[in-house]
C-alpha positions in Angstrom: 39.8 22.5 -6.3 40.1 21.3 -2.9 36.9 22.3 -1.6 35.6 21.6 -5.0 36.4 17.6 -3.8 35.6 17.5 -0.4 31.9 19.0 -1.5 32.0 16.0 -4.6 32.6 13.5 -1.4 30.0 14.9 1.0 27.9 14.7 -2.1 28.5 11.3 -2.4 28.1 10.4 1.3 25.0 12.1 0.9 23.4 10.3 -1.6 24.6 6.9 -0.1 23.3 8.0 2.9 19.8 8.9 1.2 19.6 5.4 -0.6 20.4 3.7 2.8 17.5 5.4 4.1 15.2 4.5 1.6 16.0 1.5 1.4 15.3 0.9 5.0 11.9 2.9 4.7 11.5 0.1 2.1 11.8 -2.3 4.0 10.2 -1.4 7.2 6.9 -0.9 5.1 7.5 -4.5 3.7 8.4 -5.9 7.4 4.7 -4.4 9.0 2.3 -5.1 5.6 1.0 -8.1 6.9 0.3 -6.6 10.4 -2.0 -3.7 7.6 -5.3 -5.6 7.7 -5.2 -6.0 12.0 -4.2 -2.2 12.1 -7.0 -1.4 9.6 -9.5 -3.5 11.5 -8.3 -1.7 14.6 -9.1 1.6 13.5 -12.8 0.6 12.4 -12.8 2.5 9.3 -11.9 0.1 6.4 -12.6 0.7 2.5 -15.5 -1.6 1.6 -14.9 -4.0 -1.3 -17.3 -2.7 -4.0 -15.5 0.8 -3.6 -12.4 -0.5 -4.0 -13.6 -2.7 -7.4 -14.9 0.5 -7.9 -11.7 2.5 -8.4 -10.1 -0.6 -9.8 -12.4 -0.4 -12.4 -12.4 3.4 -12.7 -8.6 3.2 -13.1 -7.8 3.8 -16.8 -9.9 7.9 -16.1 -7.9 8.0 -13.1 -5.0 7.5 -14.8 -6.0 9.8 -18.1 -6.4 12.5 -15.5 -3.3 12.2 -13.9 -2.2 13.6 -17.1 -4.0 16.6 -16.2 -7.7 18.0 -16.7 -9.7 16.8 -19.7 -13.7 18.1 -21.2 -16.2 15.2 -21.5 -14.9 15.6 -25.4 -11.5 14.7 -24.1 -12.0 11.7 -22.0 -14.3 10.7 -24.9 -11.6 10.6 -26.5 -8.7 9.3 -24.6 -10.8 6.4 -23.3 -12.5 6.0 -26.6 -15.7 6.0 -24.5 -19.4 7.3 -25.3 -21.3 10.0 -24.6 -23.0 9.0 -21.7 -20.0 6.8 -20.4 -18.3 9.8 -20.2 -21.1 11.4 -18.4 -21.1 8.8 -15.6 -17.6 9.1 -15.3 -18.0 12.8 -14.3 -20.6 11.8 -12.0 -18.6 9.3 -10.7 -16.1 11.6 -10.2 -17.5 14.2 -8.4 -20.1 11.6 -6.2 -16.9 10.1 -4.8 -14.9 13.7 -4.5 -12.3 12.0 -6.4 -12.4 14.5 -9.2 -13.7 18.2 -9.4 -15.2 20.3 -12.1 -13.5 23.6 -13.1 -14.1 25.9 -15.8 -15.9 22.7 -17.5 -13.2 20.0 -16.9 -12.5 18.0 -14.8 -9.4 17.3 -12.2 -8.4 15.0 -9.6 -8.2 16.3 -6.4 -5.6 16.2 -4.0 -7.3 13.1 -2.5 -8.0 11.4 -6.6 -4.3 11.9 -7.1 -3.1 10.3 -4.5 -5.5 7.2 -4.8 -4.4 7.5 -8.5 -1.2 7.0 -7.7 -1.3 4.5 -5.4 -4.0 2.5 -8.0 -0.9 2.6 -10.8 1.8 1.3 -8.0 -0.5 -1.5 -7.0 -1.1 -2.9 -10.9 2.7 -2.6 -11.3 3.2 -4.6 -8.1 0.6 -6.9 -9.4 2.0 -7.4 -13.0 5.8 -7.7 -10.7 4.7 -10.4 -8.7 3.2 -12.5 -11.6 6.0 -12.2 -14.0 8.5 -13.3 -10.8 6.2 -16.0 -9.9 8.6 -18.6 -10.6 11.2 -17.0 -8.5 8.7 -16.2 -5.7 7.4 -19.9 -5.7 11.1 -21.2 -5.3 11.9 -18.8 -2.6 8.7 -18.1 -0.7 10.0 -19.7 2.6 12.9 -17.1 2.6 11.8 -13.8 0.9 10.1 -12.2 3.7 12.9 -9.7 2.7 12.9 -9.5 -0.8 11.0 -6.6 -2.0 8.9 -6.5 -5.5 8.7 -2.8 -6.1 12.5 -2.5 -7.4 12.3 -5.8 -10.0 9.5 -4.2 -11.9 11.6 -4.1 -14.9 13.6 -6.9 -14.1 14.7 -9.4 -16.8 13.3 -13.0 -15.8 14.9 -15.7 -17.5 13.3 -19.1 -16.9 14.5 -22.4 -17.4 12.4 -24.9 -19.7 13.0 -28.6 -20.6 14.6 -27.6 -24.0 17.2 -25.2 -22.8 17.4 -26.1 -19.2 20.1 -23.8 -18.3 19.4 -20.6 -20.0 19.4 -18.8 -16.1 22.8 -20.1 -15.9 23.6 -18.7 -19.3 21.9 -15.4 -18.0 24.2 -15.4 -15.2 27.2 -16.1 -17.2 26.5 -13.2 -19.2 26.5 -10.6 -16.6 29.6 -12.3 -14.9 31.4 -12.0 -18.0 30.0 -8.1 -18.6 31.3 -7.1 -14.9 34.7 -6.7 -13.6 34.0 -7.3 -9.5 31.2 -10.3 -8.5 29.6 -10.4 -5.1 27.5 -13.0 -4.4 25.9 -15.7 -2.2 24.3 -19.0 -2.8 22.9 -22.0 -1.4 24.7 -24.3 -4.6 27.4 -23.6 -6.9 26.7 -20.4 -8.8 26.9 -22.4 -11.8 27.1 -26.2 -12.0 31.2 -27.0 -11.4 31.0 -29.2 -15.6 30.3 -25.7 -16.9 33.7 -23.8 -16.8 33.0 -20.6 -18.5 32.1 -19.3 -14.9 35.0 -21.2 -12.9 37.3 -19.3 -15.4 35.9 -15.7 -14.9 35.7 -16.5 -10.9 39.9 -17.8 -11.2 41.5 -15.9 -13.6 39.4 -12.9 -14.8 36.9 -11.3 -12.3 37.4 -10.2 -8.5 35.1 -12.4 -7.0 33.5 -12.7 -3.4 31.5 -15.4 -2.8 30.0 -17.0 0.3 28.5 -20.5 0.5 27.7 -23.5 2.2 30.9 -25.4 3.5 29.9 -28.4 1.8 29.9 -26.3 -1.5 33.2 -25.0 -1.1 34.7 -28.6 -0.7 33.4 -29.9 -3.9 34.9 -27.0 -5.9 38.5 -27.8 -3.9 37.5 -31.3 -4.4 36.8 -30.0 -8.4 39.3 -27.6 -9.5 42.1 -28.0 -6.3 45.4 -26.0 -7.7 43.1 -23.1 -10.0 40.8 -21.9 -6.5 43.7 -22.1 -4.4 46.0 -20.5 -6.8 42.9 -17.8 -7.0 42.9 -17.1 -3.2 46.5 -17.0 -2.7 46.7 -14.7 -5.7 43.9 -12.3 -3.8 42.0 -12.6 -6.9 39.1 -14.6 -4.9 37.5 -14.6 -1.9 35.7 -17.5 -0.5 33.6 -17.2 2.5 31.1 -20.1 4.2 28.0 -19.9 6.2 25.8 -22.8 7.3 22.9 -21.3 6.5 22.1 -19.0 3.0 18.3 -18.3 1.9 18.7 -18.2 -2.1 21.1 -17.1 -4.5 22.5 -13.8 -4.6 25.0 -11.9 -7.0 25.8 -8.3 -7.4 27.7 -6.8 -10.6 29.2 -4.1 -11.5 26.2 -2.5 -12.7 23.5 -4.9 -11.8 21.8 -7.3 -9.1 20.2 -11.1 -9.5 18.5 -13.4 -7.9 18.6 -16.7 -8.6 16.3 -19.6 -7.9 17.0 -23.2 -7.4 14.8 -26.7 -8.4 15.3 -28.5 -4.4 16.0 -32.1 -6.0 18.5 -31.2 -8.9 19.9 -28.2 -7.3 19.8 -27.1 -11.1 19.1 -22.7 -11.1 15.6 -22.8 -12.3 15.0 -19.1 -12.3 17.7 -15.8 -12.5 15.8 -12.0 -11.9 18.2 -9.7 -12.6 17.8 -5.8 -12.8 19.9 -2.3 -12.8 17.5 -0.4 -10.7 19.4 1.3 -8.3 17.3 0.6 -5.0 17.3 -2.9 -5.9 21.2 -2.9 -6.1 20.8 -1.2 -2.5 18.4 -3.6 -1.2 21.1 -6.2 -2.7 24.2 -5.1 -0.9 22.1 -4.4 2.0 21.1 -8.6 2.1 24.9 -9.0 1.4 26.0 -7.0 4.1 23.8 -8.6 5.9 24.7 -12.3 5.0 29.0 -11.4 5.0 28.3 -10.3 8.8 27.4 -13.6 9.7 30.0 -15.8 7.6 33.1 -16.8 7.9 36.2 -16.5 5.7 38.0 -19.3 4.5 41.1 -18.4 6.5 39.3 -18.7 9.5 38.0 -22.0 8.9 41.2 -23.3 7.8 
């Protein structure tokens, strides 16, 4: 039983150790795309723009195939296609050695799969940016470390003149759902009138927050005897930093990001997702942000 444990713990240092690293693969790729199209020009050799509209448009056989090989009858089929659609597709194919002919179907090849791939992860980075365009608008001065792959199933939750604080309510939720909260954030997490949240951070959830010192003197200015009763208590821990890019929070089982309207300070966007490599890219930020803050003891 004892070795039985220590192996469950390397395990577990193993995997953490695996995540960290992918996650910092992550985001050294994210860190050097912009410096792509100078390394590209460099090497002399770049992809000219009708081939790539080319396999863009080619992308729904590339994608059948994926599957594995198909007849002409069979991508007919699949791609509900004609005859002689199907026929330039084969031609296609084989012309730009993205696809071979074997025993009368065709396959990718090493070189179609991979471009195959690469096709799907670029429309799913596409359809990812547009759905968090309202985030990525709020944020765009700070998010040259936010990384879109890992919100690609993310639940966006927009605010709209009629409900204008459903991505507080979204918040809410998930605070209420978890029993630890992490979090950072340029405002209050939720506006101080709404208490639902001030009751979870006092009395019901550990809580960690770091935020602006202004912020944490209008919530001692707002609710005096419960935070102070709450840090004394252990229950909550308030940190401050002069500086914080956005809004943060990490759940039990989940990370957000929340965007904010400059004038009314008013969350205008919350992204939240359970994707494990976007809760590591999230405590990595955190980590990140902690390292440079100061506790509340310190400062008082």
């Amino acid at each position: 039983m004892h070795i039985s444990d220590d192996t469950g713990d390397d395990h577990d240092d193993a995997s953490r150790s695996s995540s960290a690293s992918i996650v910092d693969a992550i985001l050294d790729n994210a860190r050097n795309r912009r410096n792509l199209g100078q390394q590209l020009a460099t090497s002399g050799d770049r992809v000219s723009t009708d081939e790539l509209v080319d396999i863009v448009r080619h992308g729904p056989l590339l994608e059948a195939l994926l599957d594995g090989p198909l007849d002409r009858r069979g991508i007919e089929a699949h791609l509900d296609v004609s005859k002689a659609t199907s026929h330039r597709f084969t031609q296609w194919l084989e012309t730009t050695g993205l696809g071979e002919r074997i025993d009368h179907r065709l396959q990718l090849t090493g070189r179609g799969e991979a471009v195959a791939e690469e096709l799907l992860r670029f429309e799913a980075n596409v359809r990812t940016a547009r759905r968090l365009t309202p985030l990525l608008d709020v944020i765009c001065d700070d998010h040259d470390e936010f990384l879109v792959e890992p919100f690609v199933d993310a639940t966006v939750t927009i605010a709209d003149p009629e409900d204008p604080y459903r991505p507080v309510e979204r918040f809410i939720e998930l605070v209420q759902e978890s029993r630890t909260f992490r979090g950072f954030n340029t405002t209050h997490m939720a506006p101080l009138v709404l208490g639902e949240f001030h009751q979870q951070m006092f009395g019901e959830t550990e809580t960690e927050i770091i935020y602006l010192p202004t912020i944490v003197e209008k919530l001692f200015e707002t609710y005096p005897e419960r935070a102070r009763e709450a840090i004394e208590r252990g229950h909550l821990t308030l940190r401050t930093r002069d500086d914080l890019p956005y809004g943060l929070a990490l759940f039990d089982e989940r990370v957000g990001i929340g965007g904010y309207d400059a004038s009314t300070g008013l969350m205008q966007v919350f992204v939240d997702t359970d994707a494990p490599i976007a809760r590591q890219w999230g405590e990595r930020v955190y980590d990140s942000i902690r390292a440079d803050s100061e506790s509340l003891d310190t400062i008082a």
